[in-house]
Each structure stands twice: as structure tokens, then as C-alpha cells.
N, C-alpha and C positions, 0 to 999 in steps of 0.2 A: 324660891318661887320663880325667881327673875331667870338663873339658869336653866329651869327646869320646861320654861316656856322658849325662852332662848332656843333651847337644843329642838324642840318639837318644831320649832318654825324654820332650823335650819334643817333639818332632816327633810322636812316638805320643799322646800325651797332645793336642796340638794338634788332631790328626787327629780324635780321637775325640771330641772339645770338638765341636768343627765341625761331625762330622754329628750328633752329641745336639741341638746347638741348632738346626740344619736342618730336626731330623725335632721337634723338641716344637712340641706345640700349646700357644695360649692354654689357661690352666686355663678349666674348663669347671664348670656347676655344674647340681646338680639341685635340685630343688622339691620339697618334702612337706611335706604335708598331715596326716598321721598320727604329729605328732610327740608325744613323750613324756608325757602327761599327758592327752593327748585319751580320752576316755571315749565309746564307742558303744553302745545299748542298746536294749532290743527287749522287748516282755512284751504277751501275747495281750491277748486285750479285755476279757476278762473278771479279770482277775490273777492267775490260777489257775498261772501261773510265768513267771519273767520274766530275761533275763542279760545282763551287762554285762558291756565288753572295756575294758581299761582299756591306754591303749598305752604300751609300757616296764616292763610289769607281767611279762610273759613275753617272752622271745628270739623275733627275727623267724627262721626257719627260711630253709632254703638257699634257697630259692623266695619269699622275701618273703610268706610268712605268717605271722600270728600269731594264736592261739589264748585263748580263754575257753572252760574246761569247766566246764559246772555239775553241779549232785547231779543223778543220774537217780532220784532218790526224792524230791520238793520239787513233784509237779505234783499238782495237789488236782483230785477228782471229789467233788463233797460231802464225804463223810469219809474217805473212801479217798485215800491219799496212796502217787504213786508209780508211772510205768511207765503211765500212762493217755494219754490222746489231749492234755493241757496239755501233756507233758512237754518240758522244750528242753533239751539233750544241750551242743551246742557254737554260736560265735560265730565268723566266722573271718574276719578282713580282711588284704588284700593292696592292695599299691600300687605302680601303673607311672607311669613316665615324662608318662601324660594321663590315667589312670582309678585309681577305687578299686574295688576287687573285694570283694565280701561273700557269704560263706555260713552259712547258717542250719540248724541239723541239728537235726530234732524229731518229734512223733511227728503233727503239727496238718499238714493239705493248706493249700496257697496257697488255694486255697476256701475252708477253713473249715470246719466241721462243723455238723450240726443241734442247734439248743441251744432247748430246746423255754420256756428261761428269758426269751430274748431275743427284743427286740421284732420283730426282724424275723425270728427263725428260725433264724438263723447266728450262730454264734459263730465269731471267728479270729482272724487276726492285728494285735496293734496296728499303731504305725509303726514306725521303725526313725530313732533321735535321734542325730546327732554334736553333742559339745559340745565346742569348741575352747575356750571363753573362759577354763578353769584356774577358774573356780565353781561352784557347788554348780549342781544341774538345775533348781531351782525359779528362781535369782537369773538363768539362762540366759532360761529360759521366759518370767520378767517381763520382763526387757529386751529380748525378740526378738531371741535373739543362737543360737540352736537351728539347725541344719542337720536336716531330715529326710526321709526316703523315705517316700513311702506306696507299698508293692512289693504289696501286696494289694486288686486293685480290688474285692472282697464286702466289705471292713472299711466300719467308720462312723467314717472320717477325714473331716472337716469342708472339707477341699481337692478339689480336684475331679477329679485326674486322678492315674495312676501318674507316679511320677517326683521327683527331687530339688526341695527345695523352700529357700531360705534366708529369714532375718528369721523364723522359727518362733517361735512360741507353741506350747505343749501344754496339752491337756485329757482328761480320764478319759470313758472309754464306758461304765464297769463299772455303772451304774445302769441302764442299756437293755440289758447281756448278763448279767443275773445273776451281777454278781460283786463283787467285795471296794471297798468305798468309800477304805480305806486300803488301804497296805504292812503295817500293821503288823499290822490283819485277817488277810492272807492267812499274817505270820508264823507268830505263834499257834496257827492251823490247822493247818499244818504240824509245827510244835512239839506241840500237842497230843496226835496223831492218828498219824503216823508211826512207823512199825513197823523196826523190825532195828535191827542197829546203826551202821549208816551213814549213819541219818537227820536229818534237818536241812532247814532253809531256805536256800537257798544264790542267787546273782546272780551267780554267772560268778567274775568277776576281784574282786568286790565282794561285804563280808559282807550278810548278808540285812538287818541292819539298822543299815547304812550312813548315815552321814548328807548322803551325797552328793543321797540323796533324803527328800524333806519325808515322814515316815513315818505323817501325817496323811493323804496324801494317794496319788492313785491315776492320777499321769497316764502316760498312753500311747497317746493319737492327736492328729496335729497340730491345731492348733485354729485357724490360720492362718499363711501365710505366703507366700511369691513363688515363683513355679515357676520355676524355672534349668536344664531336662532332662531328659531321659526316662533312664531306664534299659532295660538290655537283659538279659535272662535269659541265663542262662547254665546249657549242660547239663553231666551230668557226665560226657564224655568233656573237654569243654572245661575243666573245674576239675581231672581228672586230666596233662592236657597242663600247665597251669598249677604243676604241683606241690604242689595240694592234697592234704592229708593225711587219709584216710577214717577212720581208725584214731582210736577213741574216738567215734565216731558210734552210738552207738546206735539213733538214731531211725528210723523209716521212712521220712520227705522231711529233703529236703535242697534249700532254696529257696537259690537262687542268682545273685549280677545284678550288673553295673557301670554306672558312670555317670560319665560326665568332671567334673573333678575343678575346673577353669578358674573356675565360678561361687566357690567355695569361697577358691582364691588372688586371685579381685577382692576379696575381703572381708577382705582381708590376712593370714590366719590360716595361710598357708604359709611354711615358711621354707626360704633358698636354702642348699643345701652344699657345698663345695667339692668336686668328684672329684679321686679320685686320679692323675689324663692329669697332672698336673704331675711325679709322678716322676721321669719322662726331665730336667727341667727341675732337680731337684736332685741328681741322678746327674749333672749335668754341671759344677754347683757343686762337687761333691765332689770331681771330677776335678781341677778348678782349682785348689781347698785345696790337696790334694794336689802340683799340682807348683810352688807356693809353698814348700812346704815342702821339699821336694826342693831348690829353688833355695837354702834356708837351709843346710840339710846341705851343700853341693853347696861353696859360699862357706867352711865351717868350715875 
């Protein structure tokens, strides 16, 4: 009886082995780019407010987003702090299979406004820096080791076109927009002058006075580097399909844009993950244990 049940359990167990290993694929793997410790950061021209995403800081969302919210009281007009045309609300980056997705939630247009301080009349948006290398922004910047977008063609980024740039340097514009020579300038203001009780200097996923940045210092437009891409704007029906999340946007614009991600993994700063397609492949080891074991009991 014992073989006779034996055989019927190995024959089902056979069977099922068979088409497990029929139907599994090679494991299979994927690429990112936005792995754990990467930092992405953005501050207008002048430095009147500025945020930073730091990745692994916050859970990516069911849509592969993830979120930096900063204080909506931290954006300076001279002395007035708070809720003004500086102001930057959220950071939000997502990543596919070829592209990285960013949005930007603030109260400043992709133009820029009239800034009657600055040389040319506009004030707006810096660049927008990825820093893979796990160093501080300043040790990035000397080395030309900086990934950056200039998304803003009115800015006085030092590159010469929209679009992904790598081997970046940065430098400050804040002497030709009227504004803060240091971080540590725009802290203080902040700190000074700030009204309620929820007020503060804040940088996203990073405290305001973070050592991540040289707080001597005031950079935030690229100051050179190699063009690797254009980027492509993206509207917001497109960022709603995407499963970005509106909620906690305060701001008025919401600038938003991808760019393949390819230039970034030649520079080796991607790393490969295994997918889960291997399951079926150890659901069929399992089965096998299984009727090993069975064969032991089976012999007792």
C-alpha cells in the first residue's frame, strides 16, 4: 500500500516539477538608479528656498514614487517669511524600467518671475543635482562626479541647453539674482523673521543646516558638464496616470519632466536586482524537497 501511494504521489509531484521547470524563466533582473542614499536637490537662484530628496529616507509608494516635503513657511521675500512666490512645497521622483520621472511642487513658474534685484530681470529656478557618489555635495562638485538637469531655459545655468547633463560641477548665481551668498545667510533669515509656530528652515528630507552642504557656501546652477539628453515635460494628466500623488502640494506649478536614465548606468552608478520570475523556479525546488522527504517517511 505504502508503494502503491508512494508512486501516485511521485507521479503528481513529477508532473508538477515538469511543467514548474517548463514554464520558469531565466531570473531576470532590473537596473536602478535611485538606489538608497542617492540625494537629489533643487533651490531657485536666488536661495530664498531650496529641497532635497534623499532616497530610502521615505517608502517608495505603490506607483514608485517617493516624496520630500518641505516647511511651506521657509521661502523669504526680504523679511517676510513664508507662502510667497520662493516657496517649494514637495520633490517627488519615480523610476522606470529606462527613465527617471521628477516633480516639482512650488509657488515659482518654469519662467521665473520679475526680480527687479537681478541682472537680467528674472529671478527662477536653479538646476536640479543628482548625487550618486555617497559624499558630501561640495566633494561631488570638486570631483565632477554631479549629475544635473538644467529644466529651466530663463535660468543662468552656465550649460547651454535644457536637458540631462553628467561630469557636473556647480556654482552659485545668487550674486547676479539678489540673493543669499551662503546657506547659512538664508538660514538665519529664516530663523530670525518667521512667524507661527510651525516656522523653521527646512530642505526637504535634509535639516536646514545639514552638513551635506558646505554652509558657507550657495551653489545651485551647474557650472559645467557633458550633455547626455534632453528631457521631456510632462503634464499633469500624465503624472496623474503615473500615480503621482497631488496631496500635500501646496504650490501653484507643478514643473514636471523625464529623461532616460542610460547616460547615468554608463557611469556605473546603477545597480542590477534580481526579480522575483524566479519564484516558479524555487516552488519547484520545494516540491522536490518535498518528495525526498516523502521517499524517507515512505522507506521508515
Amino acid at each position: 500500500m505504502k508503494k502503491l501511494l508512494f508512486s501516485a504521489q511521485m507521479i503528481t509531484c513529477t508532473t508538477t516539477c515538469g511543467y514548474l521547470f517548463a514554464t520558469a524563466q531565466p531570473a531576470k533582473s532590473a537596473t536602478f538608479a535611485l538606489n538608497d542614499g542617492t540625494i537629489a536637490n533643487t533651490f531657485v537662484e536666488c536661495i530664498n528656498d531650496g529641497i532635497a530628496l534623499k532616497v530610502g529616507q521615505n517608502p517608495f509608494d505603490n506607483s514608485g514614487w517617493q516624496y520630500a516635503i518641505d516647511s511651506p513657511n521657509d521661502g523669504v521675500t526680504g523679511f517676510q517669511i513664508g507662502g510667497n512666490v520662493y516657496e517649494i512645497y514637495k520633490l517627488a521622483l519615480r523610476e522606470t524600467e529606462d527613465s527617471i520621472w521628477v516633480a516639482i511642487n512650488g509657488n515659482m513658474p518654469l519662467t521665473g518671475v520679475e526680480g527687479t534685484g537681478a541682472v537680467d530681470g528674472n529671478i527662477g529656478w536653479g538646476d536640479l543635482f543628482f548625487n550618486f557618489t555617497g559624499t558630501d555635495f561640495t566633494t561631488a562638485s570638486n570631483q565632477g562626479s554631479l549629475f544635473g538637469v538644467r529644466f529651466a531655459g530663463t535660468n543662468d545655468s552656465f550649460v547651454p541647453q535644457i536637458g540631462l547633463y553628467g561630469n557636473v560641477t556647480a556654482t552659485s548665481t545668487t550674486s547676479i539674482n539678489s540673493g543669499f551668498s551662503a546657506l547659512q545667510s538664508y538660514n538665519q533669515r529664516v530663523t530670525n523673521y518667521c512667524q507661527g509656530s510651525n516656522c523653521g528652515p527646512s530642505l526637504g528630507d535634509l535639516p536646514a543646516d545639514t552638513s551635506y552642504f558646505n554652509q558657507s557656501q550657495s551653489l545651485n546652477t551647474i557650472a559645467s558638464g557633458q550633455f547626455l539628453t534632453n528631457i521631456m515635460y510632462l503634464s499633469q494628466s500624465e503624472l496623474l496616470e503615473a500615480g503621482y500623488n497631488p496631496n500635500q502640494s501646496g504650490g501653484s506649478q507643478t514643473i514636471a519632466f523625464k529623461f532616460d536614465k542610460s547616460g547615468i548606468c554608463q557611469s556605473g552608478y546603477c545597480k542590477s536586482v534580481p526579480e522575483p520570475s524566479g519564484a516558479i523556479g524555487l516552488a519547484a525546488f520545494g516540491l522536490i524537497f518535498g518528495v525526498n522527504q516523502l521517499r524517507k517517511r515512505n522507506k521508515a
